[in-house]
C-alpha positions as CSV (number, residue, x, y, z in Angstrom):
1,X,4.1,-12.1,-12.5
2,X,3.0,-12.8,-9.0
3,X,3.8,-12.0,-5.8
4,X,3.2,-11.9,-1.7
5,X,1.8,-9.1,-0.8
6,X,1.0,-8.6,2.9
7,X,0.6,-12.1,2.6
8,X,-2.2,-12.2,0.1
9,X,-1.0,-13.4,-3.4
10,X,-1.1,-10.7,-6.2
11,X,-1.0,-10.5,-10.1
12,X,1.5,-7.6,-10.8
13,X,2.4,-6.1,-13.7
14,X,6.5,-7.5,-15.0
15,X,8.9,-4.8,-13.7
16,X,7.0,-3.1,-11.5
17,X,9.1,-1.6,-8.7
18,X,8.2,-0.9,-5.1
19,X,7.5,2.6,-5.6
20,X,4.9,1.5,-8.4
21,X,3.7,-0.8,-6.3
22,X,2.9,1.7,-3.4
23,X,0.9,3.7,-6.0
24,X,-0.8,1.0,-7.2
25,X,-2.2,0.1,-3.8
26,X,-3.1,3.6,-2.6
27,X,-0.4,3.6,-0.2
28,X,0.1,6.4,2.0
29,X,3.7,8.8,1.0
30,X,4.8,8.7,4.8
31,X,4.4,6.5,8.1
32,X,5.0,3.2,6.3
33,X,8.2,0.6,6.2
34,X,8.5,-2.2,3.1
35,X,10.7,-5.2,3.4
36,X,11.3,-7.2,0.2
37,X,11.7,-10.8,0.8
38,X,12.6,-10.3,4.6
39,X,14.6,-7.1,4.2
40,X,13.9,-3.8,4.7
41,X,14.1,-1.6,1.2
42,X,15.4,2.0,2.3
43,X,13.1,4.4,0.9
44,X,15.2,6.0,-1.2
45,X,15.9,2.6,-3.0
46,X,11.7,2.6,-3.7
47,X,12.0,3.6,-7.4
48,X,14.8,1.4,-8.2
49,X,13.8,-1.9,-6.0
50,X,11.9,-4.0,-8.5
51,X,9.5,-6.6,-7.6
52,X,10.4,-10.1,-8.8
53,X,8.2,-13.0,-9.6
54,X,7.5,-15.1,-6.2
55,X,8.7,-12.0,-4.0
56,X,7.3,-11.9,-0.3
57,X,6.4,-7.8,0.2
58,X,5.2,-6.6,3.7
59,X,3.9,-3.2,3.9
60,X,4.1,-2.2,7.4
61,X,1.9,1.2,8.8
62,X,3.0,3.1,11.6
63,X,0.6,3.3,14.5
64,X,0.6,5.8,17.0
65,X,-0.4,5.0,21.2
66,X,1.0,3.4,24.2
């Protein structure tokens, strides 16, 4: 299955859901947002949300400063 991610294409694994894919990327636990196709996935939803083939997933990191 492939995917977006962060705008570079990616070959996932079928059925893999956000959460999975956070691990998978050494993402940090805290001080991120995900939007799936556009929409923001509540991070409760993270182990439920699964990735679909030709999904658009933007991994965005929280930056501190002024």
């Amino acid at each position: 299955m492939k995917a977006a991610v962060n705008g570079q294409e990616r070959e996932l694994p079928d059925g893999i859901t956000v959460a999975q894919l956070l691990d998978l990327l050494g993402a940090p636990q805290s001080g991120i947002a995900v939007a799936r196709n556009e929409r923001v996935v509540r991070r409760a939803e993270y182990a439920s949300s699964e990735v679909c083939d030709g999904d658009t997933i933007e991994i965005i990191k929280a930056v501190a400063g002024g």
